[in-house]
C-alpha positions in Angstrom: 0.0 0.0 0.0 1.5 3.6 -1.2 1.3 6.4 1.5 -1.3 8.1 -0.7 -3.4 5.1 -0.2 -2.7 5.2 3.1 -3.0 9.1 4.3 -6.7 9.5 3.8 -7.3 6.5 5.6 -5.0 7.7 8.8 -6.5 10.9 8.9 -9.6 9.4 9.2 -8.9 7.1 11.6 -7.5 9.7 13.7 -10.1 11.9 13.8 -12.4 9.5 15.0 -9.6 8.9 17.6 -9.7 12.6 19.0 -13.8 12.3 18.5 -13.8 9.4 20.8 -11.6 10.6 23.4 -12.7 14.0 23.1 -16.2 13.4 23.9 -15.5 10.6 26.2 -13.6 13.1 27.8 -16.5 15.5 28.3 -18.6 13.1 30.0 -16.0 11.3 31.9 -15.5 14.8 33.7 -18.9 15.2 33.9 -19.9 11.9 36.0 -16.8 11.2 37.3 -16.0 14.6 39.3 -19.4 14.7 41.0 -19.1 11.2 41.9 -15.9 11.8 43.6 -17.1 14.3 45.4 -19.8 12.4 46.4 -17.1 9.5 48.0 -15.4 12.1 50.1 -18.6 13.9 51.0 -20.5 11.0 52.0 -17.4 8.9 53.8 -17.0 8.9 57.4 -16.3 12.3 59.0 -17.3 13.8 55.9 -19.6 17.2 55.4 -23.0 14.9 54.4 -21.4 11.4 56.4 -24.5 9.1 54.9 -22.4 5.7 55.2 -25.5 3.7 53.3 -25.0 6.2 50.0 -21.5 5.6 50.2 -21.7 2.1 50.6 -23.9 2.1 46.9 -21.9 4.7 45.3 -18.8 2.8 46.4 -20.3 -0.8 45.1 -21.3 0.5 41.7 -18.0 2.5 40.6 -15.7 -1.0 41.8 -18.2 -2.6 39.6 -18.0 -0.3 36.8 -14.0 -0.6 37.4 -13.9 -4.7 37.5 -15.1 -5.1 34.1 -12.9 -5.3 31.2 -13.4 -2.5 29.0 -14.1 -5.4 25.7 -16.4 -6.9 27.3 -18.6 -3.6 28.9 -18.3 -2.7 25.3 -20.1 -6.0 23.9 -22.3 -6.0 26.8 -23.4 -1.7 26.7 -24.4 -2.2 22.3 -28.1 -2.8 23.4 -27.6 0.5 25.5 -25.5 2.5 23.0 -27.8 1.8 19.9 -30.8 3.0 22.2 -28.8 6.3 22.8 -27.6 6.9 19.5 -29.2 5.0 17.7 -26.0 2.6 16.3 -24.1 -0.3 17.5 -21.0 0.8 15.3 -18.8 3.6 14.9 -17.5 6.1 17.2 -20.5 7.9 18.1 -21.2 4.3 20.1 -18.1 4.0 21.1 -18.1 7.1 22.9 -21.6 5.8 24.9 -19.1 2.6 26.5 -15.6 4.9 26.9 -17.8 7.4 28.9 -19.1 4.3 31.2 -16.0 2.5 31.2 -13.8 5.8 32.6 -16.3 7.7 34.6 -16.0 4.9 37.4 -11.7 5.0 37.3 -11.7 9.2 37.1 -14.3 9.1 40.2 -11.7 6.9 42.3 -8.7 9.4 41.2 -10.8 12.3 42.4 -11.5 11.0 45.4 -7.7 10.1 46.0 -7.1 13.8 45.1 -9.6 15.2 47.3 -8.9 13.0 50.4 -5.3 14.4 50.4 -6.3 18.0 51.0 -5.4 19.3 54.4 -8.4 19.1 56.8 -7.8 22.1 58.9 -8.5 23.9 55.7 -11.9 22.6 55.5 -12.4 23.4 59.9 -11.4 26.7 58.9 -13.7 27.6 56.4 -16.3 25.9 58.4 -15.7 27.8 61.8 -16.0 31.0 59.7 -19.6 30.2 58.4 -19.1 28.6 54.6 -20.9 26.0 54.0 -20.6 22.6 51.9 -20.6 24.5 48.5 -18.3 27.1 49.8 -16.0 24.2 51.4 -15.9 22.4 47.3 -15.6 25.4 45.5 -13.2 27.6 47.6 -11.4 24.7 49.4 -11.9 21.5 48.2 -11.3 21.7 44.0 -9.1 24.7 44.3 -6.4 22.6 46.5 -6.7 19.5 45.0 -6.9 20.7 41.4 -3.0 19.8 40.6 -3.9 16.3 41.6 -6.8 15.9 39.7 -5.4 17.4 36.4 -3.1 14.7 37.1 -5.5 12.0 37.6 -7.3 13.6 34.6 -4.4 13.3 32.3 -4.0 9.2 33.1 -7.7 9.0 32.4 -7.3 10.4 28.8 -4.4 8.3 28.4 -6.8 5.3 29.4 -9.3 6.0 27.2 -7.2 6.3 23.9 -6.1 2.5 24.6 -9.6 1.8 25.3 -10.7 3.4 21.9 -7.9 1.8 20.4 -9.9 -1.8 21.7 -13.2 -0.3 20.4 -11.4 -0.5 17.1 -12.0 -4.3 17.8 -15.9 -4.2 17.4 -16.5 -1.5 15.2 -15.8 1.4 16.9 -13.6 3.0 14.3 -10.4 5.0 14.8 -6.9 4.1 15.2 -7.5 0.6 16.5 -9.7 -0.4 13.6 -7.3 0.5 11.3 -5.0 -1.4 13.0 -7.0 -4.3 13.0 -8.6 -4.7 9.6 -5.8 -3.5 7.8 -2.6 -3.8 9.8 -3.9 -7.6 11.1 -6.9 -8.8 8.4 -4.3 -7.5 5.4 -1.0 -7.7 6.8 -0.1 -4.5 5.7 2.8 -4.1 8.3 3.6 -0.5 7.2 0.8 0.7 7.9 0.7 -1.3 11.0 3.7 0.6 12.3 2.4 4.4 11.1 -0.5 3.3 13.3 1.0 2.6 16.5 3.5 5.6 16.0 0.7 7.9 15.7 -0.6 6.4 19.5 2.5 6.9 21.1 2.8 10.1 19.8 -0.9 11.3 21.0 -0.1 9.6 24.3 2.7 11.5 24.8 1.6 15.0 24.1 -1.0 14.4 26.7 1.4 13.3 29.2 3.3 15.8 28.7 0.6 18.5 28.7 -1.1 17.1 31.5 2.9 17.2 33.5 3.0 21.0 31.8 -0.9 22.2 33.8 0.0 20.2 37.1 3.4 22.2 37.4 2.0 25.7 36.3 -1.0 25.1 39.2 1.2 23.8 41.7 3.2 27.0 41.3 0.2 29.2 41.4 -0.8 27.6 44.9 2.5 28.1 46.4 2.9 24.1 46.2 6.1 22.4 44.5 5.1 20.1 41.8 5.3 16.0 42.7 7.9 14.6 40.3 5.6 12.6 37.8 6.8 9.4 36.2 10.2 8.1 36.0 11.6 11.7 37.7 9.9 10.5 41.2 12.5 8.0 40.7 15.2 10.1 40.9 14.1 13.2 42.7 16.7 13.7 45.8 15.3 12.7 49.1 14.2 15.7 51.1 16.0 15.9 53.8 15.1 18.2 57.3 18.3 19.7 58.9 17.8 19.4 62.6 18.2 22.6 65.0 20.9 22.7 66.7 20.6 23.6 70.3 22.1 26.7 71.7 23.0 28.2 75.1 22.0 31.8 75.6 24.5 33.7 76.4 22.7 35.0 80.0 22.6 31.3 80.8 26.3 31.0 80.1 27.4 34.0 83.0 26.2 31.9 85.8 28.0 28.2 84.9 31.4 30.4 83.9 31.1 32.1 87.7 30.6 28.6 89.1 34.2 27.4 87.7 35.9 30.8 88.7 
């Protein structure tokens, strides 16, 4: 196959890619922050503590989570041709990526939101702000590094998932792959193929690393090393104080010896 046969059929493909993720994107954000929210609100010693909702919430995102995204796919077609009306292509592909990540961006949220400090939240409390006040204000603001973070790994999930959707007739990168990289051994186009995902993947890595650092600066917070630097970051290391003698404490002990 000549690249002129092949360059209409890869621009294609990718823009059903960025349709896919892109939208799944939206609506990952869209379930999956509230439901987050929900965990940390809802938990023990939280602002609405209701242990029962938090018990379902919790049950139906590790169930969303356990399944393998291939088969949620297979299993969601009755659901995603009653949406949009198709079994096939990346509009319906969209319907399972959005299912399949809202329940693994939820968990990362709540992660992010669990590690903000606590006395922030007393504080805003004791001064009259209420639970809106404590998300909006306290909450998201503080945590927002961490969940741009969490974001960006979710993305990076969902272009290997549409990559699978390829697989059942979801279009896009992975059904390129597969019907003419795999069906028609067209190896060259094979390789093209998987270039192209490694090169999406990482310019969302590395613009996801690019917002958590510029927010983690704006907050006065220094930026976690992400990837292979937290493997090399120096220790921190906490010099102790070293104890001193004043010097009126001194007078007496030097008379003592005279």
């Amino acid at each position: 196959m000549t690249w002129a046969e092949m360059q209409p059929l890869l621009q294609n493909a990718c823009l059903d890619t960025l349709f896919m993720v892109w939208w799944s994107t939206v609506y990952t954000i869209l379930g999956g922050l509230p439901l987050g929210i929900l965990l940390v609100l809802t938990d023990r010693g939280g602002l609405l503590q209701n242990v029962v909702v938090n018990k379902i919430v919790g049950v139906v995102v590790n169930l969303g989570r356990s399944l393998p995204f291939i088969v949620l796919m297979v299993w969601l077609i009755p659901f995603s041709r009653f949406v949009v009306g198709t079994s096939i292509g990346p509009s319906a592909a969209v319907v399972a990526l959005a299912i399949g990540a809202i329940p693994f961006f939820a968990r990362l949220v709540e992660t992010a939101l669990r590690e903000v400090d606590h006395g922030l939240v007393e504080a805003v409390q004791s001064m009259g702000g209420g639970t809106w006040t404590v998300i909006f204000k306290v909450l998201l603001p503080q945590a927002l590094p961490s969940v741009i973070a969490g974001l960006t790994t979710t993305i990076i999930a969902l272009i290997g998932y549409s990559a699978m959707a390829g697989a059942v007739g979801g279009g896009g990168l992975g059904n390129l792959a597969i019907v003419y990289g795999y069906q028609r051994s067209e190896t060259g186009l094979m390789n093209i193929t998987i270039v192209l995902l490694i090169v999406i993947v990482t310019l969302v890595q590395l613009a996801g690393d690019l917002a958590v650092r510029t927010l983690a600066r704006r907050g006065g917070r220094q930026a976690a090393p992400v990837g292979l630097r937290r493997l090399f970051a120096p220790a921190r290391t906490t010099a102790k104080p070293v104890a001193t003698v004043p010097a009126q404490a001194e007078a007496p002990e030097a008379a003592k010896l005279s």
